[in-house]
C-alpha positions as a Markdown table, in Angstrom:
| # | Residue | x | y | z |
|---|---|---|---|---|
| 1 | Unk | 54.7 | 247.2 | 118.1 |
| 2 | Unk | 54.3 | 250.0 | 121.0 |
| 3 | Unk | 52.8 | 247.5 | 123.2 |
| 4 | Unk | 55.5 | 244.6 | 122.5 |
| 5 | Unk | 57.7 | 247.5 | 123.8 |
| 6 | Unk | 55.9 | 248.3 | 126.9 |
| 7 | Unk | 55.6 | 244.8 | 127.9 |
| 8 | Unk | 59.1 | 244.0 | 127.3 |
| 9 | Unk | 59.9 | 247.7 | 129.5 |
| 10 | Unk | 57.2 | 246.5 | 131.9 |
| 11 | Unk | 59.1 | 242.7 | 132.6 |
| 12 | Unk | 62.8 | 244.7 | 132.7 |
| 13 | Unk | 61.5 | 246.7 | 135.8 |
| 14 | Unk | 59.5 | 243.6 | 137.1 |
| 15 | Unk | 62.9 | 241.5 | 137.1 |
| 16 | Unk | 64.7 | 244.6 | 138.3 |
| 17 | Unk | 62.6 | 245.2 | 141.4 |
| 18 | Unk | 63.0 | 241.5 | 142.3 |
| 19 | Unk | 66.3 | 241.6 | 141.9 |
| 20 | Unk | 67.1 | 244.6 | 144.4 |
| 21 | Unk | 64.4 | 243.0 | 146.7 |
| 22 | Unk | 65.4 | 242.5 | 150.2 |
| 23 | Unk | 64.5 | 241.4 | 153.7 |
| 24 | Unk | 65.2 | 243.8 | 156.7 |
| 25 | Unk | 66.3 | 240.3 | 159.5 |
| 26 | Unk | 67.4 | 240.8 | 162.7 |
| 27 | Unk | 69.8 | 238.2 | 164.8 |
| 28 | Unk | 69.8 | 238.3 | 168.7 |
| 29 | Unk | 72.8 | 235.7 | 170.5 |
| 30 | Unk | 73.9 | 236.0 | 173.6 |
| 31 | Unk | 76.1 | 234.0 | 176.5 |
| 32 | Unk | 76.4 | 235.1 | 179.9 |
| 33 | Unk | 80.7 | 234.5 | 180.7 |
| 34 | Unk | 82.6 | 234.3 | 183.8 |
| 35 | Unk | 84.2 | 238.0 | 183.5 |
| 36 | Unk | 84.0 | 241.7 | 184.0 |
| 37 | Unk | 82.7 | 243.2 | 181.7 |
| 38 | Unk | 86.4 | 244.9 | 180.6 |
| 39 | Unk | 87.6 | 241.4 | 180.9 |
| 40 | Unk | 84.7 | 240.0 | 178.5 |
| 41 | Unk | 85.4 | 242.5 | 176.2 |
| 42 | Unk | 89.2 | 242.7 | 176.2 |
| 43 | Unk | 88.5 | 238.8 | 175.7 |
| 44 | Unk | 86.2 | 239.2 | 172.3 |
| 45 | Unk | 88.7 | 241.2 | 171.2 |
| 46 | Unk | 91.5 | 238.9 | 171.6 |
| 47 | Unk | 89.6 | 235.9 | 171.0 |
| 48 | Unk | 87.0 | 236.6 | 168.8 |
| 49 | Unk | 87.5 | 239.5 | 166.7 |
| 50 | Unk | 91.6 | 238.1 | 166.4 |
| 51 | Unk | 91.4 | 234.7 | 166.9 |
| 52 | Unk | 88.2 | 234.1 | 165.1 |
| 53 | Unk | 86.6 | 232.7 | 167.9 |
| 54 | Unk | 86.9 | 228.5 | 166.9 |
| 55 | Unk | 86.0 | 229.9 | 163.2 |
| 56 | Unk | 89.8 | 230.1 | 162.2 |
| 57 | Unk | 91.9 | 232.8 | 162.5 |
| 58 | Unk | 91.3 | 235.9 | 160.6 |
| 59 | Unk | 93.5 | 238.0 | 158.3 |
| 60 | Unk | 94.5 | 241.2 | 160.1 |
| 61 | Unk | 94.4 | 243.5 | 156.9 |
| 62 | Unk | 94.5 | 246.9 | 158.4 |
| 63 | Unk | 95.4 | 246.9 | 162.3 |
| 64 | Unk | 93.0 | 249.8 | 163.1 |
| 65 | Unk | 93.4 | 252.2 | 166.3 |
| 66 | Unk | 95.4 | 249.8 | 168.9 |
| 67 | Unk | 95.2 | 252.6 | 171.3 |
| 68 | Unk | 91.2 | 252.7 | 171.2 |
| 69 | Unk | 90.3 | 248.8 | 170.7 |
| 70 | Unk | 91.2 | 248.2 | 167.5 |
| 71 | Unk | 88.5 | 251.0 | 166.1 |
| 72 | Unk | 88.8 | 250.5 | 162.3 |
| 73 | Unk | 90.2 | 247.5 | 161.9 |
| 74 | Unk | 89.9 | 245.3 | 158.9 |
| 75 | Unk | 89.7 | 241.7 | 159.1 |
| 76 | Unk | 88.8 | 239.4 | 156.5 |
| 77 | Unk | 87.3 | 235.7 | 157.6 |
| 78 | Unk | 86.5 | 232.5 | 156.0 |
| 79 | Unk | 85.0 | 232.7 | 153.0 |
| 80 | Unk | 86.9 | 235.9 | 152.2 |
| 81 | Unk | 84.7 | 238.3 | 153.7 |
| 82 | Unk | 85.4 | 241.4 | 155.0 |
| 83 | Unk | 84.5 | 242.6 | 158.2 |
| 84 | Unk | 85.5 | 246.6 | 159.9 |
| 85 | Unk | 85.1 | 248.2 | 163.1 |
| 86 | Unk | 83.2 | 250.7 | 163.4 |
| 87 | Unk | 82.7 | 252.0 | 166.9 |
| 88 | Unk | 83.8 | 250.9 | 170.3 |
| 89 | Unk | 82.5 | 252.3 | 173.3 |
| 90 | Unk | 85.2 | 250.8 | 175.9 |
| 91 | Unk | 83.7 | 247.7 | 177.9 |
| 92 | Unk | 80.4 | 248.2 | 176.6 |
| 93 | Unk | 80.0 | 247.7 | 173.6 |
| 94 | Unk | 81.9 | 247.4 | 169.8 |
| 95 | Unk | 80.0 | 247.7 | 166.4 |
| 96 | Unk | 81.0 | 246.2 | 163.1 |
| 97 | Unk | 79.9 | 246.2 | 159.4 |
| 98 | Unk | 80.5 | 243.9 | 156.4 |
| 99 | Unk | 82.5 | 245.8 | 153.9 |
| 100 | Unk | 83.4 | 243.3 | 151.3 |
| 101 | Unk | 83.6 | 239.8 | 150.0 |
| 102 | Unk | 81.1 | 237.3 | 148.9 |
| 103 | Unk | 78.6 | 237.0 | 151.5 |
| 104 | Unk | 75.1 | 237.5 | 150.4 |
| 105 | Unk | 73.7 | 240.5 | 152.4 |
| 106 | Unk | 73.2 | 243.9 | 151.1 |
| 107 | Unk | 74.2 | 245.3 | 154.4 |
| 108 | Unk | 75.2 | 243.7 | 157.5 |
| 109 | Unk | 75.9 | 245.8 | 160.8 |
| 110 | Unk | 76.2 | 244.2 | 164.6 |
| 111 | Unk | 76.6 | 245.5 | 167.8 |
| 112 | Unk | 78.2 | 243.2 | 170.6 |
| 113 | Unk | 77.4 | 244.4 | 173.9 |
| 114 | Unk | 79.0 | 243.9 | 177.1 |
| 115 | Unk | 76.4 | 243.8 | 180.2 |
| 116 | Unk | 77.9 | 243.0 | 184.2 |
| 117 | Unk | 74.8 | 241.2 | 185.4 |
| 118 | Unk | 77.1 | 240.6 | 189.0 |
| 119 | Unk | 80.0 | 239.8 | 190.5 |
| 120 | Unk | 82.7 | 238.0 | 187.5 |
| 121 | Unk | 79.0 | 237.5 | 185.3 |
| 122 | Unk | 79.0 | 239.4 | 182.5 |
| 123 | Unk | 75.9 | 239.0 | 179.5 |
| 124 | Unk | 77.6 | 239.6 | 176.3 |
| 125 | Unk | 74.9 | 240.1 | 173.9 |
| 126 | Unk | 75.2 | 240.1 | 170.0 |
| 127 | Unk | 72.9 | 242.0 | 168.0 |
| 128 | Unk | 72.8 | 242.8 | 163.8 |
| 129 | Unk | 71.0 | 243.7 | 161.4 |
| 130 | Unk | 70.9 | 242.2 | 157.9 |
| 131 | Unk | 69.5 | 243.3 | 154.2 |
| 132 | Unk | 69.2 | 240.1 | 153.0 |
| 133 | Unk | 68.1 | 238.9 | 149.2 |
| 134 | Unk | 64.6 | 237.6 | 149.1 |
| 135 | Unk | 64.8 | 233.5 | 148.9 |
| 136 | Unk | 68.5 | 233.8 | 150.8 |
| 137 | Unk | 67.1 | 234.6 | 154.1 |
| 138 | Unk | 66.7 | 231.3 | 155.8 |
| 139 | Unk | 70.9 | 229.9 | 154.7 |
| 140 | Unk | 72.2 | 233.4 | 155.3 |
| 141 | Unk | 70.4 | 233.5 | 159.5 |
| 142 | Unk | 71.6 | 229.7 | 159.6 |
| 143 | Unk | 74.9 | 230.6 | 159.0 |
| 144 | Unk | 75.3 | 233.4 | 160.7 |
| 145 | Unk | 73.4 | 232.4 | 164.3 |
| 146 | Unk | 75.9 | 229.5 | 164.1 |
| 147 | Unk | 78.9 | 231.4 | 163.2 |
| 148 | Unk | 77.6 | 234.0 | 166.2 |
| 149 | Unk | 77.2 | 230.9 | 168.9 |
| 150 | Unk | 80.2 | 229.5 | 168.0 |
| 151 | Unk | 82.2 | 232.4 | 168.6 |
| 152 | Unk | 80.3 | 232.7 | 172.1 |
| 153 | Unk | 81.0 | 229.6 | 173.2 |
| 154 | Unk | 84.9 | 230.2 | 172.6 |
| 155 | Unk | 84.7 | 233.1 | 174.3 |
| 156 | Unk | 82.8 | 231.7 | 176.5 |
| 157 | Unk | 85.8 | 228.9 | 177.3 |
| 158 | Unk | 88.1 | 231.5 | 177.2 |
| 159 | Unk | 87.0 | 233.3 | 179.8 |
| 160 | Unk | 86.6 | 230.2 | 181.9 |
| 161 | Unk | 90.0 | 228.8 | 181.1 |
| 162 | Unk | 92.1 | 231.4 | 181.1 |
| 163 | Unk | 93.4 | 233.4 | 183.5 |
């Protein structure tokens, strides 16, 4: 009887374990756009982090600092997942995490950062970090490295197109 009991104790933990299993991943995008760097950024914000960047537009749900670039802002995106700010270093770089909503990450933080490589050429660079469920890794980079280069490339048009 004791051992029935162990073994049952011993495949509770087992199916535990592989349910809090996760995989550290790590997403790099980048675009190089015809801006400043303040221009790029002041775009992302406007475009991207606002407009949704081609992704649809967001829902605003807390407007967050508008005198300091929108630091702790709340917006929730398709899919009805919710996304905050969470530090902005002005023209350089803004960082986000994933606070809510059905996306299948156990964490999710990303840095965009704004790089002048010249004259009116700036490198904005995308960067996060993902705790993702074992088995989900493969959908969850897919999605996101298009959701990421999507954005980009609206941003990318934006800065080209508009004055």
């Amino acid at each position: 009887m004791g051992d029935t009991t162990n073994r049952g104790q011993d495949e509770a933990a087992e199916t535990a374990a592989a349910a809090e299993a996760v995989a550290d991943c790590m997403l790099d995008v980048s675009v190089d756009v015809p801006a400043n760097a303040e221009r790029a950024f002041k775009l992302w914000l406007d475009h991207v982090w606002l407009g949704g960047g081609g992704l649809g537009k967001p829902a605003i749900l807390e407007e967050g600092d508008t005198n300091h670039h929108r630091l702790h802002c709340v917006r929730r995106v398709a899919g009805g997942v919710k996304e905050k700010i969470t530090a902005v270093d002005p023209f350089d770089a803004i960082s986000y995490r994933i606070i809510g909503g059905p996306f299948p990450v156990r964490s999710h933080h990303a840095t965009v950062h704004f790089r002048e490589k010249g004259p009116n050429v700036t490198n904005v660079h995308w960067h996060c970090e993902m705790d993702i469920p074992w088995g989900l890794q493969w959908i969850v980079t897919a999605i996101t490295r298009f959701a990421f280069n999507r954005m980009l490339s609206a941003l990318a048009t934006a800065a080209a197109t508009s004055p």
